[in-house]
C-alpha positions, 0 to 999 in steps of 0.5 A, a space after each residue: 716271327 722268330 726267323 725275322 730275328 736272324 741274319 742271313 750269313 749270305 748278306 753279312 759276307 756280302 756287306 763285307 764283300 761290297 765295303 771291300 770292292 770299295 776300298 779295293 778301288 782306292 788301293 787299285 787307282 792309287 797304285 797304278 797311279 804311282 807306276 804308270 804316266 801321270 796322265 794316265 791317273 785320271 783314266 785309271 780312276 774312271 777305269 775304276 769307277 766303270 768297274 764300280 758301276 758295273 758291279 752295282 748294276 749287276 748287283 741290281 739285275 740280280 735283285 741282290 738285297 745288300 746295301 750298296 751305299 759304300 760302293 756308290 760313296 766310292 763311286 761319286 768319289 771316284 768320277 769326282 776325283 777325275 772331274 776336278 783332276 781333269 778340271 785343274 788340267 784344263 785350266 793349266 792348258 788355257 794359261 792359269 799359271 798359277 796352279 801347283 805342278 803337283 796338281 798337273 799330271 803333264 808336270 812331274 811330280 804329279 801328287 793324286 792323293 792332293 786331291 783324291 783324299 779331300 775329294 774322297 772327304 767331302 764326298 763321304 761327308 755329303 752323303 753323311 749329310 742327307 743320310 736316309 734321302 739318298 736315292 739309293 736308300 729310298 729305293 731300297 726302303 722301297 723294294 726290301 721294306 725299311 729296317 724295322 720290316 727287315 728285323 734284325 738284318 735291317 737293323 744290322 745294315 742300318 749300324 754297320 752302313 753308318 759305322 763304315 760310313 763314318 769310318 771311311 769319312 774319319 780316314 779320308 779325313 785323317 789322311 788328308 790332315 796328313 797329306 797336306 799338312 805334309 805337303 805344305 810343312 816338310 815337302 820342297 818342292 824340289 825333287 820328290 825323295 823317298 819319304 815324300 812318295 811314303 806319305 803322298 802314295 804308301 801310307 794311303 794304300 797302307 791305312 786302307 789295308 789296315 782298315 781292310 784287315 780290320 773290317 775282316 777281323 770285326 765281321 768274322 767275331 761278328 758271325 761267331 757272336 751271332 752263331 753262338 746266339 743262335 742268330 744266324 741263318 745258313 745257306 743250307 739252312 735256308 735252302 732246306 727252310 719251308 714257305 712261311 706266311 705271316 698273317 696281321 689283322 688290324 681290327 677297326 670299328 669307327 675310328 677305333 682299332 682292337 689292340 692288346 696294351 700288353 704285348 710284348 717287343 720281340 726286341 725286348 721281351 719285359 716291355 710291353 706295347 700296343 699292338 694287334 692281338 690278331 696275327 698268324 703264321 702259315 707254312 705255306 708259300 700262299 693263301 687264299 681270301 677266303 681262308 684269310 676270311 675264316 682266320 680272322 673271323 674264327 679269332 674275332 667271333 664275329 663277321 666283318 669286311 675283310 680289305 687286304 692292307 698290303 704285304 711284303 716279301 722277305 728280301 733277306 729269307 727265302 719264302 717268308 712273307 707278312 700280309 696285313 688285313 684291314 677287318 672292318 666291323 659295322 656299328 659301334 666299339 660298344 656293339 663288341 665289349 668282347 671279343 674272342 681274343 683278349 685286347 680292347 679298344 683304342 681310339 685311333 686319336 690316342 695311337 697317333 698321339 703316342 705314334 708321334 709322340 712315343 713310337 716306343 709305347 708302339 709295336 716295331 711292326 705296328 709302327 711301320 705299317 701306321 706309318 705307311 698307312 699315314 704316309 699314302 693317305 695325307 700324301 694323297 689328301 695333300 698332293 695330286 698324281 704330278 707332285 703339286 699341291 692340291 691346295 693354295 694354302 702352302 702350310 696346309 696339313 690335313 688329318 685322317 682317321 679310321 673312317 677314312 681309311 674304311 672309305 678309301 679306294 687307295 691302293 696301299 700296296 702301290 708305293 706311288 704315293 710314297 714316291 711322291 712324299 718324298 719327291 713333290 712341289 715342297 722340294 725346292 726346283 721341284 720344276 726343274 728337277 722333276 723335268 730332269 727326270 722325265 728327261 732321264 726317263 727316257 733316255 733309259 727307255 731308249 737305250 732299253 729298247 735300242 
C-alpha cells in the first residue's frame, strides 16, 4: 500500500489555493470598505461571502476532496460581520444614542476592522472549539474516509487545516489587541489623520499579505521536501498510474480473529503491531466474489463464510480502492492450530482492550475499521432508526463481540449508523434540532426540484 504514503501535488496546491481564496475575502471587503461609502461595507462583505458560498458549493458539485474549513471559518465570519454591522445600525436608527459613530456607517468616520477583527476572532475560536464535530468535517470523514484512510494526505490535511486554523486565529486576535488598543489609547475622536486610517484599514490588509506570502513560502518547500523523498504524486503520474484494489481479510472464528502480533506500522517501520496477516493488492479497477473467495481461501488453507465488511475509494488517487472481508470459520480457534499464513489467535477481549487503551499496539488500518465496526454495531444496539434510545436506562452501554458480528444482518457500508452516533437523543434539544433538519430538508428538496 505504498502509493497511500504519498500526497497528490493537485491537493497540496488546492489546500493552499482554498486558504488564499479565503484570506483574499478579507483583503477584498476591507479595501473596498476603505474607497467606497460607508454603508456600503456591509454589502461588500455579503458580496463576499456569496462568492465564498458559491466557490464552496462548486467545489461540492465536483466532488472536489480538498478541505474547505477555512473557506467556511471565513464565510460565518464574514455573514457575521454583516449580521452585527447591520444589528448595531438598526439600533442607531430606532434612537440607541449611545453607540460610537465609529461603529455607524451613516456616520463619518465608520471604522470596519472595530468590528470585523473580533468578529473574524471569535468566530476561528469556535470553530477551534468543536474541531473534528463541525458538519463540514463530519461530512468529509464520511465521504472521503478519516485521516488514517487518507494516509499521508490525511494526515497532511489534518496538520496543516489546524495550523492555518490557529494561524488565522492567532492574527485575527493579534490585530484586534491592536485595533482597539489603538482605538481607545491614541485615537481622538476627532478627524481621522493619516496614522489612524494606517492602523484601523492598511495594517489589516498588510499582515494578510505577509501572512499570504508566508503560506507560499511554506507550501512550496513543503512540495521540495516531499519530491526530494520521493512522496509525491504528479498529475501526470496519476493519469498514467493503473487501477489498484487492495484487498483486508479479517479471519474470525468464535470470538477470536487471526492476527499477526508482529507486523509492522507503514508509519514506523522498527514498530511492531497487531494486524490482519491477510491482505493483497490487485492491478484491477474490480474484482469478483468468488475470486475474492479463492484469495483468501488459497491464504487460509481452509473454506469458510466470506461477508463483504465494507470498502472504500481513494479520494485522493485516481482507481485506488481497499476492500475489507469478514471470512468466518466454523467450530473453534483450537480446530485451526495452523494456518498457511503465519499469525495466531487472539481473543477479540484483548484487542478491544488494547484498541481503547493502546490504539498503538493497533495497525493505523485495523484501527479505523474496529472502529467502524464498533461505531455501527453499539450504535444500532443503543439507538433506533429516529435517533432515540431503545432503552429507558440513559447511561445505558452494551457491548459486542465476534459472535455478534457473525450474526449480524447490518449493512456496514451504509454510514446511517454513523450519522446517527454522531447526531441522536444524547444531543441536548435533539427534538428541536433534528425538527430543524427535516425542515431544512425539504426546502433543499423543493428548490432542487423547482
Amino acid at each position: 500500500m505504498e502509493d497511500l504514503g504519498k500526497v497528490n501535488s493537485m491537493q497540496l496546491y488546492r489546500l493552499w489555493k482554498n486558504l488564499t481564496i479565503g484570506m483574499m475575502t478579507v483583503i477584498v471587503m476591507m479595501t473596498f470598505s476603505k474607497f467606497l461609502p460607508y454603508f456600503l461595507s456591509p454589502v461588500v462583505s455579503l458580496i463576499c461571502a456569496a462568492g465564498l458560498y458559491t466557490f464552496i458549493y462548486d467545489k461540492r458539485a465536483k466532488n472536489d476532496n480538498s478541505c474547505m474549513l477555512v473557506p467556511f471559518a471565513m464565510l460565518y465570519s464574514l455573514v457575521g460581520y454583516s449580521f452585527v454591522t447591520i444589528i448595531l445600525n438598526v439600533l442607531y436608527a430606532w434612537g440607541i444614542k449611545g453607540l460610537p459613530h465609529e461603529f455607524i456607517f451613516f456616520t463619518n468616520p465608520f471604522i470596519p476592522s472595530l468590528i470585523m477583527n473580533p468578529v473574524c476572532f471569535l468566530t476561528f475560536l469556535v470553530m477551534k472549539m468543536r474541531g473534528s464535530n463541525l458538519q463540514v468535517c463530519v461530512s468529509c470523514r464520511l465521504h472521503n474516509g478519516n485521516t488514517l484512510e487518507r494516509g499521508a494526505l490525511g494526515r497532511l490535511f489534518s496538520y496543516e487545516t489546524h495550523l492555518q486554523l490557529n494561524n488565522l486565529m492567532g492574527l485575527f486576535g493579534i490585530l484586534t489587541a491592536v485595533v482597539w488598543g489603538y482605538y481607545l489609547v491614541f485615537y481622538v475622536n476627532i478627524n481621522l489623520n493619516a496614522r489612524d486610517w494606517y492602523v484601523f484599514t492598511w495594517v489589516t490588509i498588510i499582515c494578510f499579505v505577509l501572512d499570504e506570502v508566508y503560506f507560499i513560502a511554506r507550501y512550496y518547500n513543503l512540495y521540495l521536501d516531499l519530491k526530494e523523498n520521493n512522496e509525491i504524486i504528479t498529475p501526470e503520474e496519476l493519469r498514467d498510474m493503473t487501477a489498484k484494489t487492495y484487498l483486508r481479510y479479517y479471519v474470525v472464528c468464535g470470538n477470536s480473529m487471526y492476527m499477526d502480533t508482529h507486523a509492522i506500522d507503514r508509519k514506523t517501520p522498527y514498530k511492531e503491531v497487531y494486524d490482519t496477516p491477510f491482505f493483497t493488492k490487485r492491478t484491477v479497477n474490480g474484482i469478483t466474489v468468488d475470486e475474492v473467495k479463492r484469495i483468501i481461501k488459497k491464504m487460509t488453507g481452509v473454506d469458510g463464510e466470506l461477508r463483504f465488511f465494507y470498502g472504500r475509494k481513494s479520494a485522493d488517487l485516481t482507481n485506488h480502492s481497499i476492500l475489507r472481508y469478514f471470512y468466518f470459520l466454523d467450530g473453534e480457534p483450537s480446530d485451526y492450530p495452523e494456518l498457511n499464513t503465519e499469525g495466531e489467535w487472539i481473543d477479540f477481549d484483548k484487542i478491544k482492550y488494547l484498541y481503547s487503551n493502546n490504539p498503538g499496539k493497533l495497525g493505523e488500518i485495523a484501527v479505523t475499521d474496529t472502529t467502524r465496526l464498533a461505531t455501527i454495531i453499539l450504535t444500532e444496539k443503543t439507538f433506533d432508526e429516529n435517533g432515540y434510545r431503545k432503552s429507558k436506562i440513559k447511561f445505558y452501554n452494551p457491548t459486542f463481540n465476534l459472535i455478534d458480528v457473525r450474526k449480524s444482518n447490518l449493512d456496514f457500508q451504509d454510514d446511517k449508523w454513523i450519522r446517527i452516533s454522531l447526531f441522536n437523543s444524547d444531543t441536548p434539544l435533539y427534538s428541536v434540532k433534528r425538527k430543524w433538519r427535516q425542515i431544512l430538508g425539504r426546502s433543499k428538496k423543493t428548490n432542487s426540484w423547482g
